[in-house]
NUKOL-71319 format. One record per residue: residue number from 0; x, y, z of N, C-alpha, C in turn; chain. Coordinates in steps of 0.2 Angstrom, whole numbers, plus 5000, padded with zeros to 4 digits. Example, Ala and Ser with C-alpha at 12.3 -4.5 7.8 and 13.67 -1.06 7.14 Angstrom:
! NUKOL-71319
R   seq    npx    npy    npz   capx   capy   capz    cpx    cpy    cpz   mol
R     0   5066   4972   5039   5062   4978   5039   5066   4984   5039     A
R     1   5064   4989   5035   5068   4995   5036   5064   5000   5039     A
//
This chain:
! NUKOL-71319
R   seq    npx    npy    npz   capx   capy   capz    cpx    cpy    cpz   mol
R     0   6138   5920   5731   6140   5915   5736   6135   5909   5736     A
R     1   6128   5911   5734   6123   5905   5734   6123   5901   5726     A
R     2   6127   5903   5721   6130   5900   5716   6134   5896   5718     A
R     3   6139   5898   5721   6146   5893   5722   6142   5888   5726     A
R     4   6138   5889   5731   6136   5883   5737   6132   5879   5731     A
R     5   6128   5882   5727   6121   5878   5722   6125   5874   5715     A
R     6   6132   5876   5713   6133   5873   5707   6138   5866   5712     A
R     7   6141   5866   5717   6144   5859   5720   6137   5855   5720     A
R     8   6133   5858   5722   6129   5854   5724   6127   5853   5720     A
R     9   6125   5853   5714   6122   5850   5708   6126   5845   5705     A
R    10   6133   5845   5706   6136   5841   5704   6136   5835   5708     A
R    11   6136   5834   5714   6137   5829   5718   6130   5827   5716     A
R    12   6123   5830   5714   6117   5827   5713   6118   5824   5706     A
R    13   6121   5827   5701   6120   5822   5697   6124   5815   5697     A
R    14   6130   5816   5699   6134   5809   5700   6133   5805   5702     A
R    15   6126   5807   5707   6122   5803   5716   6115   5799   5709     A
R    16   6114   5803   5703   6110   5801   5700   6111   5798   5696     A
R    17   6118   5799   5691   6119   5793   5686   6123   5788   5689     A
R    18   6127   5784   5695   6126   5779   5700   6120   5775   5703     A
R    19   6115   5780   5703   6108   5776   5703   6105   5773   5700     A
R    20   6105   5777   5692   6106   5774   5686   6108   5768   5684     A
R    21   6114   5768   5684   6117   5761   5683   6118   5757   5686     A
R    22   6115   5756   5693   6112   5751   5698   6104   5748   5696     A
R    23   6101   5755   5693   6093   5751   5695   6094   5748   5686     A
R    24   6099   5750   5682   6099   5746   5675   6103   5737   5677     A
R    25   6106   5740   5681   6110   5733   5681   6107   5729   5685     A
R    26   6103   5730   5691   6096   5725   5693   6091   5723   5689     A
R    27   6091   5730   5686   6085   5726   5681   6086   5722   5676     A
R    28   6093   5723   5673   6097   5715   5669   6095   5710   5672     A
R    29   6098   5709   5678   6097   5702   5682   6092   5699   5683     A
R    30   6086   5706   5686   6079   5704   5687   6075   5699   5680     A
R    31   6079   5702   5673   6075   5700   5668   6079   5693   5664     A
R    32   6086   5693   5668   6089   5689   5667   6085   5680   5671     A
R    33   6083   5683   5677   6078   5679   5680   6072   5674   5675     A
R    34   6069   5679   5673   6062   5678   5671   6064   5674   5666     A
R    35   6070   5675   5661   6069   5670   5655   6072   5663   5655     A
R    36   6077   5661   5663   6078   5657   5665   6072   5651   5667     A
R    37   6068   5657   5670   6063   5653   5673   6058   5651   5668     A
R    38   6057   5655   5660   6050   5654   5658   6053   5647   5653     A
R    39   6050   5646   5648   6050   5640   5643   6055   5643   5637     A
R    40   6060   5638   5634   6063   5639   5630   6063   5641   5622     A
R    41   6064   5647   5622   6062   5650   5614   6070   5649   5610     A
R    42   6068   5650   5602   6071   5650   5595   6077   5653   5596     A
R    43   6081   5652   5594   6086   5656   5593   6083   5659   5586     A
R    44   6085   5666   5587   6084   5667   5578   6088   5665   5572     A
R    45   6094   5662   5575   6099   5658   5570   6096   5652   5566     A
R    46   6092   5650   5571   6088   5642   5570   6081   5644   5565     A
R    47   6079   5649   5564   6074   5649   5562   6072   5650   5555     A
R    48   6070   5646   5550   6065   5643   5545   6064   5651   5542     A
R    49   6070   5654   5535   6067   5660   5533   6061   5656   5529     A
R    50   6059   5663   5527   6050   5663   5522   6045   5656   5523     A
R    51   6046   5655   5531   6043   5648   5531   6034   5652   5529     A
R    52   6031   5644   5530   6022   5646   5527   6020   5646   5535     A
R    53   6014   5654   5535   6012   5653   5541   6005   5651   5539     A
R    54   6000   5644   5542   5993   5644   5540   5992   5650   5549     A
R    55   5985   5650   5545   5980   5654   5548   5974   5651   5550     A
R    56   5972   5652   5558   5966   5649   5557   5961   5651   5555     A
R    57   5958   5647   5554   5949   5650   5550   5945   5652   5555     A
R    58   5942   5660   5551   5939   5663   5558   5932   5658   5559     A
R    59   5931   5660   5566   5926   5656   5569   5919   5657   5565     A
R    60   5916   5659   5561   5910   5660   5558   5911   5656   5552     A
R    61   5917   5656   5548   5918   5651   5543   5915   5645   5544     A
R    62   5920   5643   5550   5922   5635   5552   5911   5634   5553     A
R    63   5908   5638   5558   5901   5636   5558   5899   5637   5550     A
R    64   5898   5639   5546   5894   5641   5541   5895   5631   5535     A
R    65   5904   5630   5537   5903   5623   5535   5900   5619   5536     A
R    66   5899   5620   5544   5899   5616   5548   5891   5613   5545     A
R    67   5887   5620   5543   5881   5619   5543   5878   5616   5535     A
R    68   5881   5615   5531   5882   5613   5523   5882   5606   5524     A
R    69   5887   5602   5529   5890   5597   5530   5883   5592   5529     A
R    70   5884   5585   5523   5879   5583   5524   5877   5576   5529     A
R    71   5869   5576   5531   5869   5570   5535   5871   5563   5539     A
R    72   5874   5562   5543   5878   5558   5545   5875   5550   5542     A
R    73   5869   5550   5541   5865   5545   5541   5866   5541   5534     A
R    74   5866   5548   5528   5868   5546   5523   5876   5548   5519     A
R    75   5879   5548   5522   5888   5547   5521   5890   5539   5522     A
R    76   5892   5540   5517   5895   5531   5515   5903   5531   5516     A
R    77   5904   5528   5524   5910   5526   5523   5917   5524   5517     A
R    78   5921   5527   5516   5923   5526   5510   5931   5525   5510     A
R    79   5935   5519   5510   5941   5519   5511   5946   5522   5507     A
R    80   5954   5524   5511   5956   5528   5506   5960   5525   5498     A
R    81   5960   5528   5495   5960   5526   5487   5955   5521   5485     A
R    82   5949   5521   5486   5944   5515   5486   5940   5516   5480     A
R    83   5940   5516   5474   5938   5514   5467   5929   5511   5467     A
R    84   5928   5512   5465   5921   5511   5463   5921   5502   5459     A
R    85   5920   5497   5460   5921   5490   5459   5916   5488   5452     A
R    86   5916   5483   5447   5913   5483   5441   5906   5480   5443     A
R    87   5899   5481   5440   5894   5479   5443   5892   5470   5442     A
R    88   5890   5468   5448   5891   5461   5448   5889   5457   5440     A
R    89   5884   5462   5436   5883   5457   5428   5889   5458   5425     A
R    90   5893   5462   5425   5902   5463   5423   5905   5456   5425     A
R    91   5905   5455   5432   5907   5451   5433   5906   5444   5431     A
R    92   5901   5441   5431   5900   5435   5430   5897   5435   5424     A
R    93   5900   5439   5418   5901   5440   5411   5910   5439   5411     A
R    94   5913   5443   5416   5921   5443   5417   5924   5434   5419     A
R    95   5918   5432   5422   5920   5423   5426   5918   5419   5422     A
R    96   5913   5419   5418   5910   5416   5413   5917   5415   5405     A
R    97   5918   5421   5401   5923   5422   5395   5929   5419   5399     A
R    98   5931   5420   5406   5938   5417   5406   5936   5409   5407     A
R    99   5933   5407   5411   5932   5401   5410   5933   5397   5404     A
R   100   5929   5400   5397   5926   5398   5392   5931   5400   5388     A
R   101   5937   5404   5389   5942   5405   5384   5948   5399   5386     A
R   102   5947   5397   5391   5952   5390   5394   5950   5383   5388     A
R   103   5944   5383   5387   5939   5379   5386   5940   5377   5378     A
R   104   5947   5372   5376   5947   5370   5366   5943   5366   5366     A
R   105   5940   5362   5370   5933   5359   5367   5929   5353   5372     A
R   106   5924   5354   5375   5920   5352   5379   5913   5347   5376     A
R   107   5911   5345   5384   5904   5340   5382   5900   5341   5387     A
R   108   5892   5343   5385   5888   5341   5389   5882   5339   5390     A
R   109   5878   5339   5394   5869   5337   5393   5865   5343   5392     A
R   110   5861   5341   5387   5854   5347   5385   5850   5345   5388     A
R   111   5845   5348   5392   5840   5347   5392   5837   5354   5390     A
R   112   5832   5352   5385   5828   5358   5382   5821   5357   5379     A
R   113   5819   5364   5382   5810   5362   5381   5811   5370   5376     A
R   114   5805   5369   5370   5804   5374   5367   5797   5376   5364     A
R   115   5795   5382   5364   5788   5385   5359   5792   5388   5353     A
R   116   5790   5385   5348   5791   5387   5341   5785   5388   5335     A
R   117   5784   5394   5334   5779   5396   5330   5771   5394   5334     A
R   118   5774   5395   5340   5766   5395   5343   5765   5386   5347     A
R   119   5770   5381   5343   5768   5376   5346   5773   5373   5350     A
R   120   5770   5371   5356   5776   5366   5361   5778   5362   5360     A
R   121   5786   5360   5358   5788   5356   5358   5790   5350   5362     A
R   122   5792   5345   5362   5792   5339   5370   5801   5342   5372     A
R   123   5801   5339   5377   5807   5340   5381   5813   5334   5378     A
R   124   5818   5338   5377   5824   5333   5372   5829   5333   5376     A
R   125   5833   5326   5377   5839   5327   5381   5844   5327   5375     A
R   126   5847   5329   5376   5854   5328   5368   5862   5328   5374     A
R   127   5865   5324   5368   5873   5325   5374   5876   5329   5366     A
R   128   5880   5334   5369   5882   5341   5366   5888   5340   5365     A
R   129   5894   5338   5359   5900   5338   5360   5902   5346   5356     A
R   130   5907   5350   5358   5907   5356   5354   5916   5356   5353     A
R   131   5919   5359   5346   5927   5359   5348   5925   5369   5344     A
R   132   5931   5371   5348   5929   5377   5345   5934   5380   5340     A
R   133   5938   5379   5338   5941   5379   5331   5944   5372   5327     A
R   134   5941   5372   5319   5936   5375   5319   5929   5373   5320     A
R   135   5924   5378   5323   5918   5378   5326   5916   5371   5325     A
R   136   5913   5367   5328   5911   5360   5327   5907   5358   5331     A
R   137   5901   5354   5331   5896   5353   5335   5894   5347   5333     A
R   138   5893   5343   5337   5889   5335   5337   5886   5336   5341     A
R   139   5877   5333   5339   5872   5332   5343   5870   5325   5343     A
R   140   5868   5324   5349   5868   5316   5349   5858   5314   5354     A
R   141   5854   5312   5352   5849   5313   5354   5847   5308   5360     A
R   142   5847   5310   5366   5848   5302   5369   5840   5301   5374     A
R   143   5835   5305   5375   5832   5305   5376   5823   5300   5373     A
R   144   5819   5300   5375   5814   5296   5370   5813   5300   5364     A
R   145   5811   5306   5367   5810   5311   5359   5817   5311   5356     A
R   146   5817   5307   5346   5821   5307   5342   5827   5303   5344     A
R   147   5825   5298   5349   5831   5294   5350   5836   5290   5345     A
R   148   5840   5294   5344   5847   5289   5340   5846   5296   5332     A
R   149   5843   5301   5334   5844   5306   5327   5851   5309   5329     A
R   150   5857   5311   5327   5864   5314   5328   5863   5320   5323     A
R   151   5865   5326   5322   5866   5329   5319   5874   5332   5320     A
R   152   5878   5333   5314   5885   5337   5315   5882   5341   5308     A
R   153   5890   5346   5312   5891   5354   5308   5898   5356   5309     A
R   154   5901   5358   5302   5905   5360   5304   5908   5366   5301     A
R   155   5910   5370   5301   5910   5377   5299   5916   5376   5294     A
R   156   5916   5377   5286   5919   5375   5281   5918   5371   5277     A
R   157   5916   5366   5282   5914   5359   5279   5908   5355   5280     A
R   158   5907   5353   5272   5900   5350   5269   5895   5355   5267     A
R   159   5899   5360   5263   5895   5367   5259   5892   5369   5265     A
R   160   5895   5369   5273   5893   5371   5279   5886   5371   5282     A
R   161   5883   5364   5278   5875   5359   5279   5877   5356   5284     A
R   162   5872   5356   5289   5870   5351   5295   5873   5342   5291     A
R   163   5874   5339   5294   5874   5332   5292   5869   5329   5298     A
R   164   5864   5326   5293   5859   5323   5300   5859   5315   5299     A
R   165   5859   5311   5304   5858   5305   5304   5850   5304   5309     A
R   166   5845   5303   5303   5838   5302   5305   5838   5297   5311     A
R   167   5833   5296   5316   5831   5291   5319   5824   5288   5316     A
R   168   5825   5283   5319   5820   5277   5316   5812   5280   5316     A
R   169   5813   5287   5320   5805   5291   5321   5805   5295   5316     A
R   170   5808   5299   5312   5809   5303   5308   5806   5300   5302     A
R   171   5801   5305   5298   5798   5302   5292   5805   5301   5287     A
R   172   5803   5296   5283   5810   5293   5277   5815   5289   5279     A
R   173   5815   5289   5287   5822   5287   5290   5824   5279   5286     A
R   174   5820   5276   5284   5821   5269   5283   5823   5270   5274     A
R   175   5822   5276   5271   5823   5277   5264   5829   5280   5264     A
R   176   5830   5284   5267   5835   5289   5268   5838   5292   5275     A
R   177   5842   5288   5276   5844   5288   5284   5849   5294   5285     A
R   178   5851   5295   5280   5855   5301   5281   5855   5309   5276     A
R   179   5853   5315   5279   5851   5320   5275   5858   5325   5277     A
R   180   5856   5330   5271   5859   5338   5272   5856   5344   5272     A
R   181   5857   5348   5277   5852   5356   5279   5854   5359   5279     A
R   182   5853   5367   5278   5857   5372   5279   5856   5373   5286     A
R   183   5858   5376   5291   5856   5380   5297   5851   5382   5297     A
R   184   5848   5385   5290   5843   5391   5292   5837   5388   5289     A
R   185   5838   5382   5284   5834   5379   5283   5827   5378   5286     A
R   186   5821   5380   5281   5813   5381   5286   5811   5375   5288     A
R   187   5813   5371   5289   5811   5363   5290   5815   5362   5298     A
R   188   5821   5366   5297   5825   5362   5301   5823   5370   5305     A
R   189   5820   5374   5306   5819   5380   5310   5811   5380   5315     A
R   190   5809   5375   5309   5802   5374   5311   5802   5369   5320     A
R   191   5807   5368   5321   5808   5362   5327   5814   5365   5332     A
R   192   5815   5369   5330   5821   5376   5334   5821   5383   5334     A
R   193   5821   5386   5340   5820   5392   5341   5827   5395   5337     A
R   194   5831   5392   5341   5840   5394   5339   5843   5391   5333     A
R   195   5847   5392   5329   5851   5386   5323   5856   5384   5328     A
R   196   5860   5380   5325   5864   5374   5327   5872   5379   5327     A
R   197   5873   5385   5323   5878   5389   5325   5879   5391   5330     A
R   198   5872   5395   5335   5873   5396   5342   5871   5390   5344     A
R   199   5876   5384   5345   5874   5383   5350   5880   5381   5357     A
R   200   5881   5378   5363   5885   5381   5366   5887   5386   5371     A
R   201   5894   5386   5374   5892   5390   5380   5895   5396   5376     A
R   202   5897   5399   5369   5902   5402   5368   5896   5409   5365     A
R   203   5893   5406   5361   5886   5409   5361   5883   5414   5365     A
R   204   5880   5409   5371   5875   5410   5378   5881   5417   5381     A
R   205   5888   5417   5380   5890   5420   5385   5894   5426   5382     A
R   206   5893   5427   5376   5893   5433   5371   5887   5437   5373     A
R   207   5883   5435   5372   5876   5436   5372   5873   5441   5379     A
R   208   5877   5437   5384   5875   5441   5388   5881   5446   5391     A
R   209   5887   5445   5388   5893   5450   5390   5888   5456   5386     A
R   210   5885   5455   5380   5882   5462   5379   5877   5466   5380     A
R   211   5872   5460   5385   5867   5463   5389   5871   5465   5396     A
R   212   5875   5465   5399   5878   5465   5401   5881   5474   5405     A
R   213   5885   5474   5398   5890   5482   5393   5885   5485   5393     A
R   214   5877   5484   5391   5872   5488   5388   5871   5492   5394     A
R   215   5869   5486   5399   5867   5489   5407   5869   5494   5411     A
R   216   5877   5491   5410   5881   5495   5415   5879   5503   5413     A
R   217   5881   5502   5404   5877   5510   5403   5872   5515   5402     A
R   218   5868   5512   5406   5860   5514   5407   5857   5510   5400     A
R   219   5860   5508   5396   5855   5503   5388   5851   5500   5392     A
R   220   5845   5499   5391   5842   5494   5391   5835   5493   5385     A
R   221   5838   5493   5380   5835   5494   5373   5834   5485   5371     A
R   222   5838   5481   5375   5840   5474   5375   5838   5469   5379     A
R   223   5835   5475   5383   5829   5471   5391   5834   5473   5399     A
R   224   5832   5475   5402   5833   5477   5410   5835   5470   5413     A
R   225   5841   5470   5416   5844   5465   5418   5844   5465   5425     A
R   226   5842   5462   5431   5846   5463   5437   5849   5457   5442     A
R   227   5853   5460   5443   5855   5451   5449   5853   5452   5454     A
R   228   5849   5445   5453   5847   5442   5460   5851   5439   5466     A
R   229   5857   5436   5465   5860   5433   5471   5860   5427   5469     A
R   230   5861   5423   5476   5863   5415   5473   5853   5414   5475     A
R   231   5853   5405   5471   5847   5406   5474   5848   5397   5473     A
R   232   5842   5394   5476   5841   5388   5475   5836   5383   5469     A
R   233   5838   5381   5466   5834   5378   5458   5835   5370   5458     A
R   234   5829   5366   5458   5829   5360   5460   5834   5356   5454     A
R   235   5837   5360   5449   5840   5356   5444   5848   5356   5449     A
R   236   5849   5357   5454   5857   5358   5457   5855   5358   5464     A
R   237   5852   5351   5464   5852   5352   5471   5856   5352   5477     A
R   238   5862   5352   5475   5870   5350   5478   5872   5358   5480     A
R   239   5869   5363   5474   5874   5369   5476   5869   5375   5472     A
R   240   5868   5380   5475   5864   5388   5474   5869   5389   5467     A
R   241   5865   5393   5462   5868   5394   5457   5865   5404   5458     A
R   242   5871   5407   5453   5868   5414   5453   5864   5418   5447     A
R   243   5859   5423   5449   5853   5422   5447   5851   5430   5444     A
R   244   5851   5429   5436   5851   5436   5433   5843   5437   5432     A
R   245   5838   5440   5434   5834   5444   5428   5833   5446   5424     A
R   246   5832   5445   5418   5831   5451   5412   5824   5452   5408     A
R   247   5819   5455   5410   5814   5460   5409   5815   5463   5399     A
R   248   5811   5459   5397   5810   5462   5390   5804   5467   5388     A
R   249   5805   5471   5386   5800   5473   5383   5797   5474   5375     A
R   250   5793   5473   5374   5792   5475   5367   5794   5477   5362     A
R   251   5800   5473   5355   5805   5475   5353   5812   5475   5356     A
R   252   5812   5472   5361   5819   5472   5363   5822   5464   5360     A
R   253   5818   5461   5358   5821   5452   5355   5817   5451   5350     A
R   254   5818   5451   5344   5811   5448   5339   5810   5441   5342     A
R   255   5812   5436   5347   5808   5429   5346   5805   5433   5352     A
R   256   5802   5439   5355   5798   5441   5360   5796   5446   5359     A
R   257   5791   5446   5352   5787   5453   5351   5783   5455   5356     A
R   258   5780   5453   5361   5777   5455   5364   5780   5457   5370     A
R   259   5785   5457   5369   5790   5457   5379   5791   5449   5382     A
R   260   5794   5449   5388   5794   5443   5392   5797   5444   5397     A
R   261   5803   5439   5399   5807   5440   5403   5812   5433   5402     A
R   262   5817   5434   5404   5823   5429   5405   5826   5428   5411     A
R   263   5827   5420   5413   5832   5421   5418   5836   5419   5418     A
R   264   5844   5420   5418   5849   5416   5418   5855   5414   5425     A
R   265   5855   5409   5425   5859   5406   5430   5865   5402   5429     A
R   266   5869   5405   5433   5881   5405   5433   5880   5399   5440     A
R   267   5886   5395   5437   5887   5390   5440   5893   5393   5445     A
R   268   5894   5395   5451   5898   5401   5456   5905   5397   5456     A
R   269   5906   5390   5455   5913   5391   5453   5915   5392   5448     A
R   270   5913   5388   5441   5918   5389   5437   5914   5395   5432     A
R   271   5909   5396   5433   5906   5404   5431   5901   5401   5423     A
R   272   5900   5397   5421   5898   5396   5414   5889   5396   5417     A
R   273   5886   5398   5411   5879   5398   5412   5875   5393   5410     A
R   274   5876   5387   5417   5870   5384   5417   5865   5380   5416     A
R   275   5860   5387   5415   5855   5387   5416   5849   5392   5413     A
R   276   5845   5391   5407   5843   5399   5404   5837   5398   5402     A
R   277   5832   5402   5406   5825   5400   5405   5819   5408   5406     A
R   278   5815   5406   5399   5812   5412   5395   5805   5410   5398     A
R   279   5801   5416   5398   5794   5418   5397   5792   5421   5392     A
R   280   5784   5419   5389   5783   5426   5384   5774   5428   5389     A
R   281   5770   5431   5389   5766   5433   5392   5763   5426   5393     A
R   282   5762   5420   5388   5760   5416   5389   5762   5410   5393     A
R   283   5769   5410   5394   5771   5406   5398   5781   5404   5396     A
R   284   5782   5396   5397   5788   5396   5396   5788   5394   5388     A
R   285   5794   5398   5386   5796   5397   5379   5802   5392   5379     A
R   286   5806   5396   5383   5811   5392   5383   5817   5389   5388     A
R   287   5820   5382   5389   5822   5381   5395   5828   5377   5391     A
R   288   5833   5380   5395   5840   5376   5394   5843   5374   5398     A
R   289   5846   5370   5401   5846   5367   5405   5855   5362   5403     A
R   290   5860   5364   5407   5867   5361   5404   5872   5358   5410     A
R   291   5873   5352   5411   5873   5349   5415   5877   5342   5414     A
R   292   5882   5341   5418   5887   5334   5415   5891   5337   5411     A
R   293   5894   5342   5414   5901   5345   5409   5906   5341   5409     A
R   294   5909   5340   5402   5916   5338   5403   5922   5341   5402     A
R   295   5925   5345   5404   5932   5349   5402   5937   5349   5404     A
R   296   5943   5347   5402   5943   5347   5394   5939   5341   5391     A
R   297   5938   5341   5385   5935   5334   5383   5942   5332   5378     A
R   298   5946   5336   5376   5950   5331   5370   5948   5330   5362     A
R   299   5943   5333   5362   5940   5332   5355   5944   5336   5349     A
R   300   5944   5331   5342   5947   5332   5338   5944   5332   5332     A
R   301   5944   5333   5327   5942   5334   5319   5938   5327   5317     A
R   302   5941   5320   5319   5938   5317   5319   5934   5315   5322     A
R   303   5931   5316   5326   5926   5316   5332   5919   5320   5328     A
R   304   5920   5324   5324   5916   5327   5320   5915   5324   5313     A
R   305   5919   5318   5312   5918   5317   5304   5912   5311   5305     A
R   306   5907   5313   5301   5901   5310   5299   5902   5303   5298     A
R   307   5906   5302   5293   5909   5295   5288   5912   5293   5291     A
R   308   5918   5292   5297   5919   5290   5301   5914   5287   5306     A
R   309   5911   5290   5308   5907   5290   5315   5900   5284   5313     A
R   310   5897   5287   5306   5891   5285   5305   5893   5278   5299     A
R   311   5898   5277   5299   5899   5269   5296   5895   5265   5298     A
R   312   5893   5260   5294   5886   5252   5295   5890   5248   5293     A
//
């Protein structure tokens, strides 16, 4: 009998129990249906990026340990992006100087020059400079007291490649023989010049120092330590600051300076040509160049350089 009463009732308790069931599942739906309405809006997994890249941050002991490598703020040099390293200022005003000078078929200017040769001082000469540069050609024209009315031309090919000198009235023989021929390297004609009459010009000067230049930039200084100065003020330009190299010889680095010296050469800051170029040797000044009254273009031609034209009586 207490079977019969105990099996209804077990049925009616589970039915009482899986109706409770499916109440507190179906509340709980809603309850959770609740929460996602109200939290912030997540991915669909349709939308989502397969085999995307996950970074990872760097654990905390990293980031310090760089943190402490990192060098001093004091010495970190601002440095813009993609920003190159610029050519050092002698590059440059060897780069302002050649392009000027490669515009340049043929020019005119004033010399002023002082020199020591073989120990003795020479007096100060003004010459007006006319130069074409193919082919190479150079008329000197002496217009100062020292050797007033001597000319010398040259021209490369021509006259077995001998100076053509027209002597001045101060020149021994000039009254016998007013007009002579010299090699360049002639010891007579070297004995009253540091340089020959081949270098002379700004094509020279600015060869010259494109290689002291090159040498620098590559730690050489087998040719003498160069540095720039800046611009600077030089009573020969009194209108405008010219810019101002250094070059430091040592011993061996120039044979007209066995003993060392120095040199300093000065660029004209607009059209870039040098100037202005003046030497020491331990004993003082050797040499001063001095160029000034440019005219370019000059217009000069083959005759402009012919002796027998020019020096007619």
């Amino acid at each position: 009998m207490r079977l019969k009463l105990t099996y209804p009732l077990m049925l009616v308790t589970a039915l009482v129990c899986v109706l409770a069931g499916c109440s507190q599942q179906r509340f709980s739906n809603l309850h959770s249906d609740r929460n996602v309405a109200a939290g912030p809006p997540t991915l669909s997994p349709a939308l989502s990026i397969p085999n995307a890249p996950v970074s990872q941050a760097a654990p905390v002991e990293n980031a310090i340990q760089q943190a402490t490598y990192a060098p001093r703020r004091e010495n970190v040099k601002p440095v813009e992006p993609n920003q190159q390293p610029g050519p050092l200022p002698l590059t440059v005003l060897y780069q302002r100087a050649a392009q000027r000078y490669a515009a340049m078929d043929s020019y005119i200017y004033r010399l002023r020059r002082r020199e020591v040769v073989n120990g003795k001082k020479q007096p100060e000469e003004l010459i007006r400079v006319s130069v074409l540069k193919e082919p190479f050609s150079v008329h000197l024209k002496w217009l100062g007291e020292k050797g007033k009315g001597r000319e010398t031309i040259f021209v490369k090919g021509k006259f077995n490649d001998q100076m053509q000198i027209l002597l001045s009235k101060d020149d021994p023989f000039s009254i016998f023989l007013p007009r002579i021929s010299k090699a360049p390297d002639d010891s007579m004609v070297r004995a009253h010049s540091r340089h020959p009459i081949t270098e002379t010009g700004f094509g020279p000067l600015i060869a010259r120092f494109g290689a002291l230049a090159a040498a620098n930039e590559k730690g050489d200084t087998s040719g003498g330590k160069a540095t720039y100065l800046g611009q600077v003020d030089r009573p020969e330009f009194k209108d405008k600051k010219v810019e101002a190299v250094h070059q430091l010889l040592q011993p061996g680095n120039d044979p007209l300076f066995p003993n060392g010296g120095q040199r300093w050469w000065f660029f004209d800051p607009q059209d870039g040509l040098p100037v202005l170029v003046i030497a020491h040797d331990p004993t003082g000044e050797v040499e001063y160049y001095c160029h000034d009254k440019i005219i370019h273009p000059a217009h000069l031609r083959d005759n402009d350089f012919d002796p027998d034209r020019l020096w007619k009586k």
